[in-house]
C-alpha positions in Angstrom: 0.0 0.0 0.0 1.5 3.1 -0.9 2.3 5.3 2.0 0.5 8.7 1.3 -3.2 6.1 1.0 -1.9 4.6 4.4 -1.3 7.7 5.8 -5.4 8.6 4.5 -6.9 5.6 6.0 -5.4 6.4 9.6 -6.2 10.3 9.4 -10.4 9.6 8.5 -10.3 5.5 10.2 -12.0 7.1 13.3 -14.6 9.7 11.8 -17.9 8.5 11.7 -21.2 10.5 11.1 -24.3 9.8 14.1 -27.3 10.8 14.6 -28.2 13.6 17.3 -29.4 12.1 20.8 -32.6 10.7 20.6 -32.9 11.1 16.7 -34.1 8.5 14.3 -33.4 7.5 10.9 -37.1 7.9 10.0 -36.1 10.7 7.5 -33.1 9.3 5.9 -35.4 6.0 4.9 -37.7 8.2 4.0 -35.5 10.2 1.3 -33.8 6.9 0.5 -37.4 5.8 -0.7 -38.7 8.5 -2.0 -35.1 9.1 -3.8 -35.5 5.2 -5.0 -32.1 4.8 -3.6 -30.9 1.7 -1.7 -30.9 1.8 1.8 -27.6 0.2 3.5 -28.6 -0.9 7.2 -27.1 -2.2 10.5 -29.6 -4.3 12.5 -28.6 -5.3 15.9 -31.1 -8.2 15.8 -29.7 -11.7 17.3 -26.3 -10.2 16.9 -25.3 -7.3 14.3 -26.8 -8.3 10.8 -26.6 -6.2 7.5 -29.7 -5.5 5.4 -29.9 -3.7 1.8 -32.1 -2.9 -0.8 -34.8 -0.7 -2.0 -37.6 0.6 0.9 -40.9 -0.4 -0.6 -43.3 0.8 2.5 -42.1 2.4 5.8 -45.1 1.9 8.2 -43.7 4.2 11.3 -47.5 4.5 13.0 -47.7 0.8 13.4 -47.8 -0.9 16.5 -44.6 -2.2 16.2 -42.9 0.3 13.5 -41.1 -1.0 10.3 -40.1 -1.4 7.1 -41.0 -3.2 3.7 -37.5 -3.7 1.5 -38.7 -4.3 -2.2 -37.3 -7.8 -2.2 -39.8 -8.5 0.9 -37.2 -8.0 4.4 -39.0 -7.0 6.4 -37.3 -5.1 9.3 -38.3 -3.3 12.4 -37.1 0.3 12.7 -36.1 -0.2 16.7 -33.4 -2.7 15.3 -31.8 -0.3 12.9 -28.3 1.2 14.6 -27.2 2.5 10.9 -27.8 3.8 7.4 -26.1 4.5 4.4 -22.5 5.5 6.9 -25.0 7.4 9.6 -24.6 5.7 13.2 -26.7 6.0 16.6 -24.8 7.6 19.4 -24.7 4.2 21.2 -23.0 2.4 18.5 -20.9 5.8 16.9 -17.9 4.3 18.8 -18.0 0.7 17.3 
């Protein structure tokens, strides 16, 4: 690896974008769907999990809110810690 990229990766390695405390991610799905654009998700469900793909519904009135990928994922919002590079605060030091 040449040194100058090296020297890159260790200067932005610990920079990482999160979400104010007690925000949610309810408007960047919403753009992502309303953009068409995919939506790139940690889930800390049963472990940490990765989930991608276009948002077909978001249904954030339900009793249990969530969302609807195109291919038919479907994922609860509560279990969302990131999307598309933008962390929670509780997981912004992983």
């Amino acid at each position: 690896m040449p040194k100058w990229l090296d020297a890159i990766k260790f200067k932005y390695m610990d920079i990482r974008t999160t979400l104010p405390v007690n925000g949610t991610f309810l408007e960047i799905l919403l753009n992502c769907r309303e953009r068409n654009e995919k939506a790139a998700m940690l889930l800390d469900s049963d472990g940490m999990n990765r989930a991608e793909g276009l948002i077909k519904a978001i249904y954030p009135d339900a009793p249990k809110p969530y969302l609807e990928l195109v291919s038919g994922t479907r994922i609860d919002l509560e279990t969302i810690v990131a999307v598309n590079g933008v962390f929670s605060p509780a997981f912004s030091e992983c």
